[in-house]
Backbone bond lengths (Angstrom), bond angles and torsions (degrees), N, CA, C in turn:
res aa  C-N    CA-C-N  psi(-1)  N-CA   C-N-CA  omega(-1)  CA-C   N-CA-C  phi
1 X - - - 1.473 - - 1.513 110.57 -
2 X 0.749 101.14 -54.88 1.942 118.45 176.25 1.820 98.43 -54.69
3 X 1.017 116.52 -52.89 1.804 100.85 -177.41 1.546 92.74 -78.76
4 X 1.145 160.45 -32.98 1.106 133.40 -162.72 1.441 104.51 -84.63
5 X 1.643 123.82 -30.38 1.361 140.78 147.18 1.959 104.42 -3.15
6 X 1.543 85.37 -80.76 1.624 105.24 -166.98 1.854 103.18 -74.19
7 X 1.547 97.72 -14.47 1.962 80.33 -176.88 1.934 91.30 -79.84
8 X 1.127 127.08 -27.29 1.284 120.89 -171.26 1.043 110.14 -67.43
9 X 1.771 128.84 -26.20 1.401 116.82 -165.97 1.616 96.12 -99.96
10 X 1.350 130.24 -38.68 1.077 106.60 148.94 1.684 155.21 -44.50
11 X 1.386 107.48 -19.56 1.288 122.53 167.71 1.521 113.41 -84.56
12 X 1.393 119.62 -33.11 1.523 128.01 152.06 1.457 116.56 -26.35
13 X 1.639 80.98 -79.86 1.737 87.59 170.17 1.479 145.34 -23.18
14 X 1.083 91.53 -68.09 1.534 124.59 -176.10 1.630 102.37 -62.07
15 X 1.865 120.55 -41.40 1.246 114.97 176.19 1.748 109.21 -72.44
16 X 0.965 93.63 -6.22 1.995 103.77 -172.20 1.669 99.80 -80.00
17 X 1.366 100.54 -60.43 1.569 110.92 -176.19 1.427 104.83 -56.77
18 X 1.522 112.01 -43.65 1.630 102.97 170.88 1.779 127.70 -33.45
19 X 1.504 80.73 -64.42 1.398 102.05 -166.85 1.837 103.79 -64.79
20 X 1.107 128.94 -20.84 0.797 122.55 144.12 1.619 156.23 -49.76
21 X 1.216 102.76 -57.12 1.474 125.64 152.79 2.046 104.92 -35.53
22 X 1.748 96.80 -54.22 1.265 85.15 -156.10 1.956 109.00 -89.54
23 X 1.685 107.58 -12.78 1.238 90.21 153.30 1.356 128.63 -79.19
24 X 1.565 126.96 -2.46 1.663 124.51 163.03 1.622 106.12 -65.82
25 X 1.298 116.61 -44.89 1.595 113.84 -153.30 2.111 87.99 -89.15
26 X 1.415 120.89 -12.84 1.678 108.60 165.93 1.872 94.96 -81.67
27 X 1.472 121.85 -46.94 1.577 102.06 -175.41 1.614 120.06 -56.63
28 X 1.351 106.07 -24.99 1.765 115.92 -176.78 1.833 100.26 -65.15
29 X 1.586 84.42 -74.95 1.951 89.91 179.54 1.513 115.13 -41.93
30 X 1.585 133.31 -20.95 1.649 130.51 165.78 1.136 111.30 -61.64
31 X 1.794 97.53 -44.77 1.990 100.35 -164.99 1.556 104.68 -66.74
32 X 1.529 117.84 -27.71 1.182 97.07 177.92 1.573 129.41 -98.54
33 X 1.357 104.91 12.77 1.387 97.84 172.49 1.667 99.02 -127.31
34 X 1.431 113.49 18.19 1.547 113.57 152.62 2.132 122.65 -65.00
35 X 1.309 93.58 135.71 2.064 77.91 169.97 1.449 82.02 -149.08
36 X 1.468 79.87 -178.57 1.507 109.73 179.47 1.599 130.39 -105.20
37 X 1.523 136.21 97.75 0.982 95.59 -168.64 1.940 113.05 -130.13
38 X 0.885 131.99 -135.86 2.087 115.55 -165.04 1.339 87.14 -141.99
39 X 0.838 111.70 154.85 1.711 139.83 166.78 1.380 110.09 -124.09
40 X 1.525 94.24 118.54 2.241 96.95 -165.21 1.400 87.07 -125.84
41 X 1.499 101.14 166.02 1.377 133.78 171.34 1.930 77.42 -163.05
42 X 1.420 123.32 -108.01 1.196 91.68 151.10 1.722 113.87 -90.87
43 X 1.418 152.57 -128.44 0.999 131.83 169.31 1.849 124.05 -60.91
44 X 0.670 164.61 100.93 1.671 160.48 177.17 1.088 124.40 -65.85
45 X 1.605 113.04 96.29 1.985 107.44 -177.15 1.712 103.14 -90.30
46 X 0.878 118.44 170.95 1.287 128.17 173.06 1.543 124.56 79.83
47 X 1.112 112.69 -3.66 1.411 128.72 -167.63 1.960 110.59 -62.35
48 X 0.843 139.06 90.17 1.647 115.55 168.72 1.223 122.78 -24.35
49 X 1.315 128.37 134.16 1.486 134.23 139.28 1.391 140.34 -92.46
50 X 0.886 139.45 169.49 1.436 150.97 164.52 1.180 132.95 -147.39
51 X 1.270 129.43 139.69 2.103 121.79 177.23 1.626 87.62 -154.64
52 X 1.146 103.69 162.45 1.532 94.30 162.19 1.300 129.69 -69.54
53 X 1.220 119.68 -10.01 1.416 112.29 159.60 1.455 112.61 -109.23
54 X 0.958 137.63 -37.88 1.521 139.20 167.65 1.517 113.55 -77.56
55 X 1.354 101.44 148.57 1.541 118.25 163.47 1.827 107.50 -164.48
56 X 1.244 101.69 145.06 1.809 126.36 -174.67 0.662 125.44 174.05
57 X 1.650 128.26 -153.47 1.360 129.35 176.47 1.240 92.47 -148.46
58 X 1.629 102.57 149.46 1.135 124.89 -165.37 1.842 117.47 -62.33
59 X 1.455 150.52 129.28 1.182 148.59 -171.17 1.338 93.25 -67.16
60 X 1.722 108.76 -176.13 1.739 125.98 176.40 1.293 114.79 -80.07
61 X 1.478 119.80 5.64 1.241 130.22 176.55 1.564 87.87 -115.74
62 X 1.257 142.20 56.79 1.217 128.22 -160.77 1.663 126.29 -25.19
63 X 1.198 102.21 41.02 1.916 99.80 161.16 1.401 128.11 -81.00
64 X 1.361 106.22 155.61 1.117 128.39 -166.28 1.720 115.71 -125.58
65 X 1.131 103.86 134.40 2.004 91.18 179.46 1.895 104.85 -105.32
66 X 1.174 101.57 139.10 1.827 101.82 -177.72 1.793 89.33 -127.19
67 X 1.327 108.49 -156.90 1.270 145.53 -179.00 1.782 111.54 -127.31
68 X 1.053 134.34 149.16 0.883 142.16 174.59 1.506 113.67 -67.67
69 X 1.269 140.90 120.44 1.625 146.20 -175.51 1.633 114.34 82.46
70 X 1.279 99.62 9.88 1.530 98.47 -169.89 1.293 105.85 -99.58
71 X 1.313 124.39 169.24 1.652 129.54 -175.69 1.591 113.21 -120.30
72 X 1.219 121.10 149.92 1.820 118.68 -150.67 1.335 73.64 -125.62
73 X 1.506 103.10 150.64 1.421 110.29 156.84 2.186 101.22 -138.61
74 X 1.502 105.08 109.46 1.454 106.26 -178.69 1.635 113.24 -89.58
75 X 1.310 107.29 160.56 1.679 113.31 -164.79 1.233 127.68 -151.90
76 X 1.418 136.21 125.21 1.503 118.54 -178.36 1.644 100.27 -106.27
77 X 1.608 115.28 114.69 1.608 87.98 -177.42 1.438 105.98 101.26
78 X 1.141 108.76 -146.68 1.393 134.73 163.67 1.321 116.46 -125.63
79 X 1.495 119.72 23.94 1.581 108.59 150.48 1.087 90.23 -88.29
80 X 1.236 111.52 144.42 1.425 150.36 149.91 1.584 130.23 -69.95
81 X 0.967 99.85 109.81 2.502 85.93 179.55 1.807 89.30 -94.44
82 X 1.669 91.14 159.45 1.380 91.22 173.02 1.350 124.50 -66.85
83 X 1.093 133.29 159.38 1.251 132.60 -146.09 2.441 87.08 -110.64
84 X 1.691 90.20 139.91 1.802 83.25 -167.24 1.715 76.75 -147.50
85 X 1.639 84.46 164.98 1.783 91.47 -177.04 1.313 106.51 -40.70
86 X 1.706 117.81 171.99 1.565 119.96 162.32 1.552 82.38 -80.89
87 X 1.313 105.12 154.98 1.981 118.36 146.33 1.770 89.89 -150.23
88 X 1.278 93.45 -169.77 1.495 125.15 177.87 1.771 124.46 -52.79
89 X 1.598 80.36 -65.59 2.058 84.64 163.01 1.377 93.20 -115.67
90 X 1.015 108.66 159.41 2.096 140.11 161.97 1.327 85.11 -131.02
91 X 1.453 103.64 130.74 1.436 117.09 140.06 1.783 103.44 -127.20
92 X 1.808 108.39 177.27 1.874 99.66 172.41 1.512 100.43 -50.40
93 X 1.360 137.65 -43.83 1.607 122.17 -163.83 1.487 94.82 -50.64
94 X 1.281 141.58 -51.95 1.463 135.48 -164.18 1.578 120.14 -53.07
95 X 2.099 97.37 -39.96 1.034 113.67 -150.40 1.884 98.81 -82.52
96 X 1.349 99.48 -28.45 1.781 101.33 -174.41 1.726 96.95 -104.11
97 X 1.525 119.62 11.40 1.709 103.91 -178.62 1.082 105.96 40.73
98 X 1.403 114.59 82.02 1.375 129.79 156.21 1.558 121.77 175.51
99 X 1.397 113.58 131.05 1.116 111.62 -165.88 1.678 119.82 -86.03
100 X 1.667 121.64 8.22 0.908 133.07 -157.75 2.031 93.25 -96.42
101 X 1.309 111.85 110.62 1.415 132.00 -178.58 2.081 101.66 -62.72
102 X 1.404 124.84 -26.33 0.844 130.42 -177.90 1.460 116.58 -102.89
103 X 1.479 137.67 2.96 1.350 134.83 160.02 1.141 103.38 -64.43
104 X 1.579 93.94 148.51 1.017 123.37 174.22 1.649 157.96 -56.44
105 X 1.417 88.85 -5.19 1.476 127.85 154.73 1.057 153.07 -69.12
106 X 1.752 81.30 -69.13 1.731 115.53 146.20 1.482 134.26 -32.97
107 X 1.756 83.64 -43.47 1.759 98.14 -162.79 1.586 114.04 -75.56
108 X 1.820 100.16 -33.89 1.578 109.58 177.50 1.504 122.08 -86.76
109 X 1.698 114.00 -6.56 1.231 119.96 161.10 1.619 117.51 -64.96
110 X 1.339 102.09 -38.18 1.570 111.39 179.68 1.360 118.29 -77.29
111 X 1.260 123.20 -40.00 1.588 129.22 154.68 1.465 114.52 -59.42
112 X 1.476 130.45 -55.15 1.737 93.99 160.18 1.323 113.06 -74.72
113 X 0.834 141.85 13.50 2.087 125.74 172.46 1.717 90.91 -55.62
114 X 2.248 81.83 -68.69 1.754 93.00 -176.86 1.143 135.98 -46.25
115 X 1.191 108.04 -43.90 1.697 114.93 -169.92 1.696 105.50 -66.83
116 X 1.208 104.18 -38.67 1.466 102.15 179.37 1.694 114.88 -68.98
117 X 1.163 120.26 -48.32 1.618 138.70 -162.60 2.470 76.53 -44.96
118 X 1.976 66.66 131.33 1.816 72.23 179.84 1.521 126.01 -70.01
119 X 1.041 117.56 -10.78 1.350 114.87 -170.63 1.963 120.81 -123.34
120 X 2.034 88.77 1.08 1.130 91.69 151.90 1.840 123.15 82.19
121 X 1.845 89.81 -15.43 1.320 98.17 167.62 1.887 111.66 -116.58
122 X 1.340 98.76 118.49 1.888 103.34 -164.20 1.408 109.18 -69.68
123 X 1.422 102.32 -38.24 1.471 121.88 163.58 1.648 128.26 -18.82
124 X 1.404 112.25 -62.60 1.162 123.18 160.72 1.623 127.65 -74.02
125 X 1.308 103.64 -0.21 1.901 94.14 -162.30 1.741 94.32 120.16
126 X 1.819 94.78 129.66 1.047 110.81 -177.82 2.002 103.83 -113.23
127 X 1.394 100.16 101.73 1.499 101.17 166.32 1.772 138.32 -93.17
128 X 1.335 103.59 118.26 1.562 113.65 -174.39 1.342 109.41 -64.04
129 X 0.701 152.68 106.64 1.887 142.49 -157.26 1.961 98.62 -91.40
130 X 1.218 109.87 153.75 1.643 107.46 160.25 1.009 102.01 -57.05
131 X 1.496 145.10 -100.40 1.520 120.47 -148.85 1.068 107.10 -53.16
132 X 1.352 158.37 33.71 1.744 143.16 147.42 1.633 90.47 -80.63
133 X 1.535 128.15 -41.91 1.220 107.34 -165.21 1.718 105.92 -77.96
134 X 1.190 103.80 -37.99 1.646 105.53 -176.32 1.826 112.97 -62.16
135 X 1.411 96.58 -25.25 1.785 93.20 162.95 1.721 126.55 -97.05
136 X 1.205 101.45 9.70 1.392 106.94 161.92 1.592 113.69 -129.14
137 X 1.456 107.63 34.60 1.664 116.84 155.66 1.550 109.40 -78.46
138 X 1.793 106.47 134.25 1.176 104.38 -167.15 1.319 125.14 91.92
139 X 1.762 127.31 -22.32 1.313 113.33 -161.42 1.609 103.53 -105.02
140 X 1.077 92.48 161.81 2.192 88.82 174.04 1.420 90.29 -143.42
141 X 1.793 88.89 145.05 2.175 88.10 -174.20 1.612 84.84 -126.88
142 X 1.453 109.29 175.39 1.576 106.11 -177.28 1.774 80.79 -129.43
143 X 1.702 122.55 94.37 1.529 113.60 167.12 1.798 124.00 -21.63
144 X 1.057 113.97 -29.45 1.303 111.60 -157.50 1.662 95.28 -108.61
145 X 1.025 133.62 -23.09 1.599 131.24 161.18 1.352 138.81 -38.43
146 X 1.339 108.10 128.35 1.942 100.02 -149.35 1.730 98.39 -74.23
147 X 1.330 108.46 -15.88 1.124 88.63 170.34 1.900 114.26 -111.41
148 X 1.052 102.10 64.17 1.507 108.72 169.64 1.558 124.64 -53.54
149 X 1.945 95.78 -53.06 1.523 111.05 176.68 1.421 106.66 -38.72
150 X 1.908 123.11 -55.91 1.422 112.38 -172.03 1.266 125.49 -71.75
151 X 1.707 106.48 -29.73 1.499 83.47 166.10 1.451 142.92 -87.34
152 X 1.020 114.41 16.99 1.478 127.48 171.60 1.683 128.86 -118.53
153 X 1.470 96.32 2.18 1.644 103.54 -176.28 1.506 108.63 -86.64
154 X 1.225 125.33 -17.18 1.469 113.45 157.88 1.294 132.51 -56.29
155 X 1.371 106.55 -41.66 1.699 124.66 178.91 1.574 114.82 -71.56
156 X 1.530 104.65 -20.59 1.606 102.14 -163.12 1.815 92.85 -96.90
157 X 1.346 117.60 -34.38 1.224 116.97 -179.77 1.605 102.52 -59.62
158 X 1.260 136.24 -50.85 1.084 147.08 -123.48 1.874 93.12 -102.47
159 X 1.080 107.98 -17.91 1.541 131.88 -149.37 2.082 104.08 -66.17
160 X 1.218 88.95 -32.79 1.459 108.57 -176.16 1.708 111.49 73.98
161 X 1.085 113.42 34.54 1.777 122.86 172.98 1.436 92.79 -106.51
162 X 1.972 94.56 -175.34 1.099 85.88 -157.30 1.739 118.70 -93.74
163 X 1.639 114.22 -11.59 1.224 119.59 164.56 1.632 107.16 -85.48
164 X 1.702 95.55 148.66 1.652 122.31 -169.65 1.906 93.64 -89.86
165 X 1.391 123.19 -47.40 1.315 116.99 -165.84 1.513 86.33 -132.35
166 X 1.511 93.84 154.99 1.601 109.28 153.18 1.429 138.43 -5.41
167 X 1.302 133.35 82.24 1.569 120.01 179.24 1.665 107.20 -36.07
168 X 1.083 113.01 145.46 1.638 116.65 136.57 1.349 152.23 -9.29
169 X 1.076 149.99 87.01 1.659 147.19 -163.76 1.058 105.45 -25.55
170 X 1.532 128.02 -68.33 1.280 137.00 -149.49 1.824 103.37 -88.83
171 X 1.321 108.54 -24.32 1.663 101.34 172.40 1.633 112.30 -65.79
172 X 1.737 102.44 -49.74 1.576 105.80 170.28 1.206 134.99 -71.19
173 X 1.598 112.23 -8.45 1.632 120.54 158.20 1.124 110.81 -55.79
174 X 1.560 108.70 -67.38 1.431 130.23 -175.60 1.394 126.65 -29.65
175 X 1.190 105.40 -52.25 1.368 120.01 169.51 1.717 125.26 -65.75
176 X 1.553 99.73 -37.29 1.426 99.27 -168.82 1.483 89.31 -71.74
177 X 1.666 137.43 -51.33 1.166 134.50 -159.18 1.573 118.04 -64.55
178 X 1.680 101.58 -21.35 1.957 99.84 151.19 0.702 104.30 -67.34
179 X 1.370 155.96 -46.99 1.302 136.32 -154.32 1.359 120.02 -70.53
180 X 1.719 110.81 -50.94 1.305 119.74 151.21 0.803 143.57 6.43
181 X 1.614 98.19 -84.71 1.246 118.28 -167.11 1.746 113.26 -93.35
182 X 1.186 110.59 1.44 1.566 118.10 -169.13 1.175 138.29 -38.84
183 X 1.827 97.02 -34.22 1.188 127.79 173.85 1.648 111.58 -94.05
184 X 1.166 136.81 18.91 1.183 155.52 -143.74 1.410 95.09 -119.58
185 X 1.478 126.32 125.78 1.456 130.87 -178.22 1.472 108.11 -73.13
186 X 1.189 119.51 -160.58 1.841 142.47 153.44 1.181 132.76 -147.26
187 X 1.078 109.09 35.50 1.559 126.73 -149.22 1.651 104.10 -106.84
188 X 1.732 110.78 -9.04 1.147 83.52 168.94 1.286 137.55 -107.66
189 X 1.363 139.45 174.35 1.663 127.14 -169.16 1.100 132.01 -40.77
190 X 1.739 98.93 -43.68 1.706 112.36 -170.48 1.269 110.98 -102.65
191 X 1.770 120.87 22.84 1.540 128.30 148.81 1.705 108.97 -57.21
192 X 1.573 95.67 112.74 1.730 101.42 175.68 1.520 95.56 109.48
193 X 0.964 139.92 -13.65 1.523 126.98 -154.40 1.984 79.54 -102.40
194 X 1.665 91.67 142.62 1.324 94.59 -161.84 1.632 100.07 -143.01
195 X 1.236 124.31 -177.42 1.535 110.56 -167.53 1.728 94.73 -171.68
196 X 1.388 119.72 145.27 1.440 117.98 157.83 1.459 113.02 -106.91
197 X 1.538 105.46 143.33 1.375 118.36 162.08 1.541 139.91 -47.69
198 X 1.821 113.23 82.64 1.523 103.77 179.93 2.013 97.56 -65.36
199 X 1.192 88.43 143.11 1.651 116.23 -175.19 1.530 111.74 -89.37
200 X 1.060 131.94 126.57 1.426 129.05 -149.25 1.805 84.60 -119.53
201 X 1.960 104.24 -68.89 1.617 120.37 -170.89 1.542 97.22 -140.21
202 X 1.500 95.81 170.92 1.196 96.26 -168.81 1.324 149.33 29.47
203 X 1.546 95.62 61.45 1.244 128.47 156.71 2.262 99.02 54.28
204 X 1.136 110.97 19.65 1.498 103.62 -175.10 1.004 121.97 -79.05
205 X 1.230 119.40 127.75 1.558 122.87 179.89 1.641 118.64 -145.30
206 X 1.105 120.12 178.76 2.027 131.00 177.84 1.095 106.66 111.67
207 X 1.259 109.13 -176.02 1.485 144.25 -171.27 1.684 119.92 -99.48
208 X 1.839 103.04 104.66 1.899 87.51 163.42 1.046 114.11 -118.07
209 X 1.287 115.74 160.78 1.789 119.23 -158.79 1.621 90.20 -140.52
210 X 1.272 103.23 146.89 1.831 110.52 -179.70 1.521 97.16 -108.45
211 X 1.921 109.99 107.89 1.191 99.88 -165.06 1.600 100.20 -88.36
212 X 1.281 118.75 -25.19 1.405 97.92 -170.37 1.914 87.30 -158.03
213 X 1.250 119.48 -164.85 1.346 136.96 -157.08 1.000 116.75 -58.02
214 X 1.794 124.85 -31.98 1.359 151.53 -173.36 1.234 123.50 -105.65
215 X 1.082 116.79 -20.66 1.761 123.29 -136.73 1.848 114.64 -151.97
216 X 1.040 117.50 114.57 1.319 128.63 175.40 1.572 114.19 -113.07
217 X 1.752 115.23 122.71 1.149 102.40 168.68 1.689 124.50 -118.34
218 X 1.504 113.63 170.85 1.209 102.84 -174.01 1.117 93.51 -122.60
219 X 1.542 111.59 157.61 1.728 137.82 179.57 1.393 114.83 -99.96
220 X 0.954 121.83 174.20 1.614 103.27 149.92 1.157 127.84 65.90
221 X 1.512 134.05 -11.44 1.243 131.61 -101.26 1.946 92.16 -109.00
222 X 1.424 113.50 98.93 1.990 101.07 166.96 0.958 134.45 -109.50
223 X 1.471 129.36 167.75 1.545 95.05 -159.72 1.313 57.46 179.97
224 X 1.964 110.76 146.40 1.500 134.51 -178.32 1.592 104.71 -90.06
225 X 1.746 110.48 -24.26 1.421 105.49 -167.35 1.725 115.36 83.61
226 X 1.483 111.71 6.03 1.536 98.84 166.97 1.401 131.91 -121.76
227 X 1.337 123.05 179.46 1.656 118.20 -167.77 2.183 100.41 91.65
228 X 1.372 80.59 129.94 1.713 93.67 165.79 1.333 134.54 -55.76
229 X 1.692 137.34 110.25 1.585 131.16 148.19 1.890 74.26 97.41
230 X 1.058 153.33 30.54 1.600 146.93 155.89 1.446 96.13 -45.72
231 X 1.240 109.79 121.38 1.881 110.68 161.76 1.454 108.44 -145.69
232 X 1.567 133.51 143.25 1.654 117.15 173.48 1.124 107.98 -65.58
233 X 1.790 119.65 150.01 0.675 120.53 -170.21 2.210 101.16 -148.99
234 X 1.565 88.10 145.44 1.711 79.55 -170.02 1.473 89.20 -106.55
235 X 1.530 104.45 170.89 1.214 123.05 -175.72 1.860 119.92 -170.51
236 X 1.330 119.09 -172.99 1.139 109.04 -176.77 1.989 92.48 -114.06
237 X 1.769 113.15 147.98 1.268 107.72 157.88 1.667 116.93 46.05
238 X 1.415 125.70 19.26 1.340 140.93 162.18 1.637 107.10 68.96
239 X 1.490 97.22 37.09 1.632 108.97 165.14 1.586 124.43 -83.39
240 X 1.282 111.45 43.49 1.691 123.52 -164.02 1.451 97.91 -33.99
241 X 1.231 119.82 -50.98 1.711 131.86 -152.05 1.177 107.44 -91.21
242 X 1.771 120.46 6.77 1.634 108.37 166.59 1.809 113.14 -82.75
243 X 1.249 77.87 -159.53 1.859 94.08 -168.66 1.411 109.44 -71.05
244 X 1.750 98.79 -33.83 1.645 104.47 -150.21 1.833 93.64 -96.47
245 X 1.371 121.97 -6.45 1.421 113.05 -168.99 1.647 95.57 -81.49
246 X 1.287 106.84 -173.07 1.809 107.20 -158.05 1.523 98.02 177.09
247 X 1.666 108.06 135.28 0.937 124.12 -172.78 1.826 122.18 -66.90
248 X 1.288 152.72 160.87 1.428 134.95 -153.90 1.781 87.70 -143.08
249 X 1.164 121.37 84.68 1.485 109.36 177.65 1.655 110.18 89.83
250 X 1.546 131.31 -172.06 1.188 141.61 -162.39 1.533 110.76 -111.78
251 X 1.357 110.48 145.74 1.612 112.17 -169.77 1.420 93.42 -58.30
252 X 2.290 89.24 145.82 1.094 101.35 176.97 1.591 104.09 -102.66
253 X 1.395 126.10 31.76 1.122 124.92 -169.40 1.723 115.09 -60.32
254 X 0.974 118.23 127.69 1.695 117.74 175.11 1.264 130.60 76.75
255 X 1.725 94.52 11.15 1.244 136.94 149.10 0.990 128.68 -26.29
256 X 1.800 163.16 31.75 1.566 123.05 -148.81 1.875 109.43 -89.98
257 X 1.278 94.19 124.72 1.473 99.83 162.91 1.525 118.51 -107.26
258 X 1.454 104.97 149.77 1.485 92.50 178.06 2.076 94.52 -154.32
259 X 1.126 94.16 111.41 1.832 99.14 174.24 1.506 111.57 74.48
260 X 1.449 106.25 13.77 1.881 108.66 169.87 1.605 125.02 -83.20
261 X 1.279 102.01 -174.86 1.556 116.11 -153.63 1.760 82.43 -119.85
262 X 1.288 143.28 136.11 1.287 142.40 156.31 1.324 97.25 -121.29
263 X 1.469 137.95 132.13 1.297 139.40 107.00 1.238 135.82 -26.73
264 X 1.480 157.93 94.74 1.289 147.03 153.86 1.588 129.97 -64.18
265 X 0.866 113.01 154.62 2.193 98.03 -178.75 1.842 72.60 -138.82
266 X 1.750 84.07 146.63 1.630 85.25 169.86 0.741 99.42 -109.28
267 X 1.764 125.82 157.59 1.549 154.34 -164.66 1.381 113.06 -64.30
268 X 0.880 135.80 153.29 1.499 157.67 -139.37 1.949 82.14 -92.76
269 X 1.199 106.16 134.77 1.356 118.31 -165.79 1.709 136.58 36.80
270 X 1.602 84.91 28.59 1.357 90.92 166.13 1.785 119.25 -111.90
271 X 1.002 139.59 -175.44 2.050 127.02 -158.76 1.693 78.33 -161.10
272 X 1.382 88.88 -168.94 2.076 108.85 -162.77 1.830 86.87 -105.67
273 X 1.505 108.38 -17.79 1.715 95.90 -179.42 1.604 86.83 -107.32
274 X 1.382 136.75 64.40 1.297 133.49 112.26 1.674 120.65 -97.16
275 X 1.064 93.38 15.99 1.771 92.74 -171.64 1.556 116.31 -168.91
276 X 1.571 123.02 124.55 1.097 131.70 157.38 1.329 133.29 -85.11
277 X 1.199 123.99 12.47 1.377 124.65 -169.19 1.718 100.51 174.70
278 X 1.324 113.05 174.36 1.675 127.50 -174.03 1.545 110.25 -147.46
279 X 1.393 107.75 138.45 1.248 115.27 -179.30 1.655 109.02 -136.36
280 X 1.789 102.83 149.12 1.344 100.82 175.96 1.652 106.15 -100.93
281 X 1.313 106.08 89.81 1.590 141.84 163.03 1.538 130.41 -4.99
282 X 0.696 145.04 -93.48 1.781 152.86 -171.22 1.687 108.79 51.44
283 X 0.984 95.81 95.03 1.750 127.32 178.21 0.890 125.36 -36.39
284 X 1.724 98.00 -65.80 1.591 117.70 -175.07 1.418 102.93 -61.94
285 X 1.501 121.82 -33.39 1.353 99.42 -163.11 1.743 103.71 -140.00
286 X 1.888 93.70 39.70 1.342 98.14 137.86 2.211 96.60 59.94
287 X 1.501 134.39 -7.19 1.321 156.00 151.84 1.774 121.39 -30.50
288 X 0.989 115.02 74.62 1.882 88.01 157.46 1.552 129.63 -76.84
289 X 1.017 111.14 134.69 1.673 111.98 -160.41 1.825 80.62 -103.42
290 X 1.281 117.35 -32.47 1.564 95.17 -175.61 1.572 115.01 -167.61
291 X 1.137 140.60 119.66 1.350 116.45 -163.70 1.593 99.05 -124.92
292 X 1.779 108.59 -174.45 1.248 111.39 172.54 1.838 91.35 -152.43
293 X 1.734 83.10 152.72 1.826 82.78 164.92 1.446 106.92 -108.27
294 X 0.839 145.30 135.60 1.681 141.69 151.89 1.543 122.97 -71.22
295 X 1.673 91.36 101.32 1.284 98.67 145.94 1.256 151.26 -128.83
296 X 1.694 131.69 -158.47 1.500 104.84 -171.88 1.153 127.13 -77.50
297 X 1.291 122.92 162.12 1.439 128.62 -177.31 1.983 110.91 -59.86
């Protein structure tokens, strides 16, 4: 009885030391497929996180720690953002899959980042304060809802930063697309080469200028908002309808602009020598409502 006594506590053991061993070699295998990665508008502290294994809030460098293959879902409150792989950076383009800086999603994610950040300058670091989350307990917003402004202008007034309502679309574009592009060269030729819009339909007209390696902006910019699937679109010699032209961001169909500023970012493997010129597009029916060629200054 007595040796089988001691074979049991030894076999104890040994299952103890197991289980040990093998929760060191599961904490090792986390550490190495743990990283770190930022949540920008410009950086974003305060933000909630979530993964299934992680949860926090984001530092003053707004990072975040995930797992490798896992999906984050960040939060002020109980709004919720949609939840998108972890990677390295998240910005809203990640969060709505889409690279267009001017959707409509996008645009009101970036206006509350700003409006909330306490001190009102995005520039330096955008801070979520505790009471922003404790005044948006309970709330659910739908980004893309025309009335977004109302449901969130209680919380932002109330917020104790330094804007009372909502910044502006085009101030919080503006900004995110410095940020963007920051790391963005100028090095190439047809930086500056700029062009106005002959107007074909719908009333389109302004100025786009290729400010730097990535990025073209427009001035001026009007547009009635009609005709089906309208999106800019670059091309060579005002061949909209070839193979090689390519859409620049998300239809602006139903759009109305009148005397605005647009930013463009070009698409993920596209350069300034895929394109000599820009047109405002219509797909379905194959239409230029207005084009420009770019040239040098």
């Amino acid at each position: 009885m007595k040796f089988q006594m001691i074979m049991g506590l030894v076999m104890a053991s040994s299952l103890v030391g197991c289980g040990d061993d093998a929760d060191n070699n599961n904490k090792q295998d986390m550490m190495k497929m743990e990283r770190t990665g930022v949540f920008i508008d410009s950086a974003v502290s305060g933000l909630h996180y979530s993964t299934p294994s992680q949860n926090g809030t984001t530092n003053e460098k707004g990072e975040f720690t995930y797992l490798i293959g896992e999906q984050i879902t960040f939060s002020i409150g109980d709004i919720h953002f949609p939840a998108v792989d972890a990677d390295a950076i998240i910005s809203p383009l990640d969060i709505f899959a889409t690279e267009d800086v001017n959707n409509t999603s996008v645009t009101n994610m970036l206006r509350l980042l700003q409006s909330l950040d306490v001190d009102g300058i995005a520039e330096n670091g955008i801070e979520i304060s505790d009471l922003t989350h404790q005044l948006a307990s309970g709330l659910s917003v739908d980004f893309a809802d025309d009335y977004f402004d109302d449901m969130v202008q209680a919380m932002v007034a109330s917020s104790g930063g330094v804007y009372q309502s909502l910044i502006p679309s085009q101030q919080a574009s503006d900004h995110f697309s410095q940020t963007i592009t920051a790391g963005c060269s100028s090095n190439h030729n047809k930086v500056g080469y700029s062009g106005q819009f002959q107007s074909f339909a719908h009333n389109v007209s302004g100025t786009a200028t290729i400010v730097d390696d990535c990025s073209i902006e427009i001035t001026n910019f009007s547009y009635d908002g009609g005709g089906p699937a309208v999106y800019f679109y670059g091309g060579f010699d005002h061949q909209y309808a070839a193979a090689n032209a390519f859409p620049i961001g998300e239809s602006i169909s139903g759009q109305v602009y009148n005397g605005e500023k647009i930013t463009l970012s070009l698409p993920a493997g596209k350069t300034l020598d895929d394109l000599s010129g820009l047109s405002v597009w219509c797909v379905d029916f194959n239409a230029d409502f207005g084009n420009i060629e770019f040239i040098s200054p």
